[in-house]
Structures are given as C-alpha cells and as structure tokens.
TIKE-508074 format. One line per field, with one value per residue (C-alpha): x negated, y negated, z negated; residue in one letter. Coordinates in pm, 1 decimal. Each point is the difference from the previous one (the first is absolute). Layout:
BEGIN
X = X  ...;
Y = Y  ...;
Z = Z  ...;
residu = a  ...;
***
This chain:
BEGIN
X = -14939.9  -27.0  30.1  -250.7  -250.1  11.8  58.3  -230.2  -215.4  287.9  204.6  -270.6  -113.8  321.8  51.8  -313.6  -237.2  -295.0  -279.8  132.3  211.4  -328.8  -127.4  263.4  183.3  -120.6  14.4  397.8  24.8  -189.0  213.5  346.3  -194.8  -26.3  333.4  122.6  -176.7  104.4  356.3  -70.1  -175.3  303.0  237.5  -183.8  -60.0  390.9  94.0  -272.9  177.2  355.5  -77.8  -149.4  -374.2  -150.8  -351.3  -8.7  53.9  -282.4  -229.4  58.4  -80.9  -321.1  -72.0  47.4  -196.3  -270.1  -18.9  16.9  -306.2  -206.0  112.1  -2.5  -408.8  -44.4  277.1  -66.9  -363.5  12.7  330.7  27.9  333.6  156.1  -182.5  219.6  293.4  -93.6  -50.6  370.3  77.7  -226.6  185.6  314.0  -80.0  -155.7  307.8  218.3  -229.3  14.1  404.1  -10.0  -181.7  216.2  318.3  -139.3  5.4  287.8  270.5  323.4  -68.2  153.4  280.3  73.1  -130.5  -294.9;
Y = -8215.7  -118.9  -353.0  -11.2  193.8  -247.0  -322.1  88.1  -303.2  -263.4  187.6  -51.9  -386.8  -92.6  233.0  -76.1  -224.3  43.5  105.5  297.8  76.2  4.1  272.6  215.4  17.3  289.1  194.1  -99.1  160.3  303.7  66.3  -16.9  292.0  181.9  -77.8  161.8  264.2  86.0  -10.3  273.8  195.9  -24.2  112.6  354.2  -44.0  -10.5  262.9  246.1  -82.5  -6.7  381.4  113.8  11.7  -158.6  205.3  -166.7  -386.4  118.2  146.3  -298.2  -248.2  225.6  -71.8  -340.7  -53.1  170.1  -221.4  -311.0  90.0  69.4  -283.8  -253.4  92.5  -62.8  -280.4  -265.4  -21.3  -76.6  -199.2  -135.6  -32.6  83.4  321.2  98.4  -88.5  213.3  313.9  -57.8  18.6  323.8  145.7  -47.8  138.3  315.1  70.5  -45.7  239.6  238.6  -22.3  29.3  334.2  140.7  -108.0  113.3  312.6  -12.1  -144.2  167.6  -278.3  -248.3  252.4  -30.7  327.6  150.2;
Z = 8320.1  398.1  -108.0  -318.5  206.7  303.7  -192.6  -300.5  31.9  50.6  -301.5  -217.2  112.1  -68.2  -347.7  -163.8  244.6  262.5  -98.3  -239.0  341.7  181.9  -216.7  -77.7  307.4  152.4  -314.6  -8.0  372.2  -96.7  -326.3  237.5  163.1  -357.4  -56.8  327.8  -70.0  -337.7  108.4  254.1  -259.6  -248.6  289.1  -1.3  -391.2  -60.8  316.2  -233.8  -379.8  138.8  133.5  -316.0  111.3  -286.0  62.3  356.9  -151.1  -271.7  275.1  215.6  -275.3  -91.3  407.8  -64.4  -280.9  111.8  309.4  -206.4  -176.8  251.0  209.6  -307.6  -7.2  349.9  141.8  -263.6  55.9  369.9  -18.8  -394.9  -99.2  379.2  -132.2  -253.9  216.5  279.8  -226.5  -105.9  365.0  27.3  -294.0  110.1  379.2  -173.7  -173.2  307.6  157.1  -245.8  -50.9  401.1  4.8  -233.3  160.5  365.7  -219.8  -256.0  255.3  -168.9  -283.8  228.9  64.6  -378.7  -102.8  -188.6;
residu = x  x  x  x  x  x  x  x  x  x  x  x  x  x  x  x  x  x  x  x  x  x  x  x  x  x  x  x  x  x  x  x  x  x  x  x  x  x  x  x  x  x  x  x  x  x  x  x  x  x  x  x  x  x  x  x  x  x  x  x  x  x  x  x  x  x  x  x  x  x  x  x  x  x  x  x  x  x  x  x  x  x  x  x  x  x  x  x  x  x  x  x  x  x  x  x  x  x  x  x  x  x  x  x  x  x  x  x  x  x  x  x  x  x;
***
C-alpha cells in the first residue's frame, strides 16, 4: 500500500494519463488509508468470530454503521467524494475502538477461552 500511496500520481499518469491523475490522486492515497484500516478492523473482526462472540462482531458492526451515517451527512458536504472516504475511515476506527474496549476487558479471548 506504501508504494500506491506515495507514487499515486505517477501510477496513474502512466496507467491512464495526466489530467485524470491530477484529479484522482489524492483520493487513491486516501483509499490506501481505508484499506489499512479495514485490515486492522478485520484482525479484531476474525480474533471476535474465531472465539465465538458473534454478539460482539454484530454490536461492533451496529457501532460502525451508526458512525457511517452520521459521518456520511456531515464528511461529504465539506469534502465531496473525499467525504465518503473519510467516513469509511471513521467507521472502521470506531469499530477498532469498540473491539479494543472489549478486549481491554475480555482478555482470556486471546488466551483461547470464553
């Protein structure tokens, strides 16, 4: 993801041409970001369903969407389509946080038991 994000603009000069590189560039570098960040989330995700807490993964998600919502009302109409992207971000980071409070709490699920 290191590369795309950093050479976004030459990637996409070469792949497709100029100007649609000079416009979409910096929504390429902000996606890797999403990206990154829904890998993190699906760490926790799959630490939560391997152990058997599917109300956790369904809490989470209701966490998550509930963050998208209110952030897909307010992010796009200050940043337009960067918008949308950074309430993906938001939604992912609110269901890391929420996985992370209930790990600081639930730590024998990394031990293996329930």
């Amino acid at each position: 993801y290191l590369p795309l994000a950093i050479f976004s603009h030459s990637i996409l000069s070469w792949w497709i041409g100029g100007s649609f590189a000079a416009h979409t560039y910096l929504l390429v570098r902000v996606m890797t970001v999403t990206s990154v960040s829904y890998l993190v989330y699906d760490i926790f995700y799959n630490i939560y369903q391997s152990s058997g807490k599917f109300k956790v993964n369904a809490y989470a998600s209701l966490v998550g969407a509930m963050t998208l919502a209110i952030l897909l009302f307010i992010l796009p109409r200050h940043f337009g389509l960067l918008g949308v992207v950074y309430s993906m971000i938001g939604m992912h980071w609110a269901m890391i946080g929420f996985y992370g409070l209930f790990l600081v709490k639930n730590r024998s699920i990394l031990l293996g038991s329930r």
